[in-house]
N, C-alpha and C positions, 0 to 999 in steps of 0.2 A: 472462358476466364479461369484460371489454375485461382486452386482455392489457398485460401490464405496463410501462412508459416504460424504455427503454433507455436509459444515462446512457452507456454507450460503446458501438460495434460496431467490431468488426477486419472488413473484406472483403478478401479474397485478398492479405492483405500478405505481402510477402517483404523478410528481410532480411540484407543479406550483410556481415560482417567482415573485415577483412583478405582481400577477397574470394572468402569461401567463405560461401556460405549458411550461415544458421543457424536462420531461418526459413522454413517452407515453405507458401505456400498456407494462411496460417492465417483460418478463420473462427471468431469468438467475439463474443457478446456479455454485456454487463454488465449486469442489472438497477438501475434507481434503488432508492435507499433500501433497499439489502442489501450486504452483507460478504461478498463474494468470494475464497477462496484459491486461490492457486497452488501447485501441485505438484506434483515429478518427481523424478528421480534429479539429479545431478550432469551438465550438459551438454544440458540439457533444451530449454532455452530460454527458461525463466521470466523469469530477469531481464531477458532483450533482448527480451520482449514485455512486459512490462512499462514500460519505457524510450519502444519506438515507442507504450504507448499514452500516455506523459507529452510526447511528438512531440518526444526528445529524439535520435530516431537517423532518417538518409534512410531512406525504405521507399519500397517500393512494392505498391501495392495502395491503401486508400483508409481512414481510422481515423475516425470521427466521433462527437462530444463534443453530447448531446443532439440527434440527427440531421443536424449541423451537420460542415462537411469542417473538422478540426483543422487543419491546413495553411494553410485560406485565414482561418482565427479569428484577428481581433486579439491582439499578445503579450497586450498587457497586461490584454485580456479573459479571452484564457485563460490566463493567471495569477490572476485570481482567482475561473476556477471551479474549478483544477485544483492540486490541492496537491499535493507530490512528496519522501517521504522517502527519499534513495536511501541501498545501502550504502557506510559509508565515508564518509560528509558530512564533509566537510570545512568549519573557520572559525576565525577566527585565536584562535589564545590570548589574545589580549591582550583580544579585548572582553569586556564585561560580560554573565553570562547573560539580563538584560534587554534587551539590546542585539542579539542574537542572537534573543531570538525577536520583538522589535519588525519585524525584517528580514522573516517572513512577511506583517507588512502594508504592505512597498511596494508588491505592485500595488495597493492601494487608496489608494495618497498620490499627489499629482500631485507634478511635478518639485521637490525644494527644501523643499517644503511641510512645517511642524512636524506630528507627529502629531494627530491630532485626540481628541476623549474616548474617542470608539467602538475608536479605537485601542489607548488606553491601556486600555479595559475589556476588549477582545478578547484583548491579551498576559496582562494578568491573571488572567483565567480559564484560557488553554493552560497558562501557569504553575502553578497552582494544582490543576488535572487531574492534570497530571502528575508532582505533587508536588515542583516545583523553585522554588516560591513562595521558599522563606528563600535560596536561593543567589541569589537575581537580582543581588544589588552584588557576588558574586565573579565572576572571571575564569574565562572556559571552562578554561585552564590550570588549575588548579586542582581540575578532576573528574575524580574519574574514569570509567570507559569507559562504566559504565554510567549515572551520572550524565550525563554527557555525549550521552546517549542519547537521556536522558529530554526533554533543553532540545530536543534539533534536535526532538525531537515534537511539543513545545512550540510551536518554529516553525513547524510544519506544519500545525498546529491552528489557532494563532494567523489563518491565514489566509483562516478560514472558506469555504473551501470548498464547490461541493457536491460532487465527489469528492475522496478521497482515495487516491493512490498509494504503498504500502510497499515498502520490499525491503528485506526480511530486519529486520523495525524491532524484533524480540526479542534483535538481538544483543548482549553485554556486561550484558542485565539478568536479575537472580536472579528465581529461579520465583515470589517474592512480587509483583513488579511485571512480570512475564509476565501475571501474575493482574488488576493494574493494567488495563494494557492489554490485557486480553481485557473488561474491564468497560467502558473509555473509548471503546472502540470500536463496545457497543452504546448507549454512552448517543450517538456519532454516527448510526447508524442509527436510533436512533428519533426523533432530527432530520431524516429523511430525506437524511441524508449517503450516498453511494457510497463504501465503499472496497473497494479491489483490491490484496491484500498475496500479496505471492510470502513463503513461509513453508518453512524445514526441518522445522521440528520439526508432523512430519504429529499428533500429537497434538491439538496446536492450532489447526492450519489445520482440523479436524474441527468446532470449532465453529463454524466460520462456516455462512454460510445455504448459501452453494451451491460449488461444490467448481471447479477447469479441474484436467485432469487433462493433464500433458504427458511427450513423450517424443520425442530426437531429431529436436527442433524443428517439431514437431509437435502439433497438442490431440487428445489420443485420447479424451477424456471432458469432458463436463461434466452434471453434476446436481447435486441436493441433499444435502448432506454426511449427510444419514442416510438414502440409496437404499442398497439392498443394490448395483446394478450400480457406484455412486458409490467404495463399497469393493474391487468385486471389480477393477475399475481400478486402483485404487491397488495393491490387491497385486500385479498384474500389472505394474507399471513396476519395481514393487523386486525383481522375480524373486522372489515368492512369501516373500521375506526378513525379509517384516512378515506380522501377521492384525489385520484390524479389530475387536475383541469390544464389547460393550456390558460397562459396568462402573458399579455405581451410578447408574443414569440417562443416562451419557454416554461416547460413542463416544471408544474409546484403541485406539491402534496398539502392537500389545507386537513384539518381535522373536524370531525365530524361528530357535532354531541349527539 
């Protein structure tokens, strides 16, 4: 069996803030066409490696997007193989939620250029997924948080990608559309879509296919989110503060006084 197409690899990046390391030495790779979580305590590192793998922060060491150096890839190429939900997106109130998530198909518009059909079918669909189809003529002002959640996904989608990158893309939304997007995300992979979501709620990141396990900027694990060694990691970053059980067919993190 030929081993599997790697949609990202980290080699030996490092990366520092306000000039203190926060990454160290990390190697990791991404499988194509699988759902990847991130996960650690608080200070881990998730989101700054997450960040240098959308090549939004100086590193050093070397990050590469289908065995290609991110760095030396055209913007606007890799804009649109690489889609990017960060926390906290920010975008003006005033626009139309059509209008916000039309913005994931500039890299596929040349300068000036009116959208094209595939356009308008592309937002439509992100729209639609994400269940913000009836809001599209209200103004982002106007939602709220978790609404508002749901449109930037919307954008992110809208983009068609063949990776996608989350941080924290559960925030502000109730456990019904947690549920949403734990389904949207496998109808991406079975598109052969990449995504790479740094996730809290270790519950969730459970279902994904394969697990990075981090700690003090650091990857102490990565495997399959249903390896016994996959959980016994996880417990170990939370000080034993979690236990992984199986419960009706699927892997839950309960807490442990």
């Amino acid at each position: 069996m030929s081993a599997p197409q790697m949609a990202l690899r980290v080699c030996d990046v490092r990366v520092s803030l306000d000039g203190q390391e926060v990454l160290h030495d990390v190697d990791v790779s991404f499988a194509s066409g699988r759902w990847t979580s991130i996960v650690g305590p608080n200070g881990a590192g998730k989101s700054t490696l997450l960040r240098a793998l959308a090549g939004l922060l100086p590193t050093k060491g070397s990050v590469f997007l289908f065995d290609q150096d991110l760095q030396a890839l055209d913007h606007k190429l890799r804009a649109q193989q690489l889609s990017w939900l960060g926390q906290n997106e920010s975008a003006s109130d005033d626009l139309r939620v059509w209008d916000v998530a039309m913005l994931g198909r500039m890299p596929h518009q040349d300068w000036l250029a009116a959208p094209s059909a595939h356009d308008y079918a592309a937002v439509e669909t992100a729209l639609k997924a994400t269940q913000a189809w009836d809001w599209r003529e209200r103004s982002l002002g106007q939602l709220s948080g978790g609404e508002r959640q749901r449109v930037l996904l919307a954008r992110a989608m809208a983009v068609q990608a063949q990776v996608m990158l989350m941080d924290e893309p559960l925030a502000n939304l109730d456990p019904p559309h947690q549920v949403d997007w734990l389904e949207q995300v496998r109808c991406l992979t079975s598109q052969n879509t990449t995504v790479v979501s740094v996730l809290h709620e270790v519950g969730m990141a459970l279902h994904a296919d394969d697990m990075v396990v981090m700690q003090a900027g650091r990857v102490v694990h990565q495997g399959a989110c249903a390896d016994a060694a996959t959980h016994r990691a996880v417990e170990d970053v939370f000080d034993k503060r979690i236990a992984i059980h199986l419960l009706d067919g699927q892997w839950v993190a309960v807490p442990k006084l």
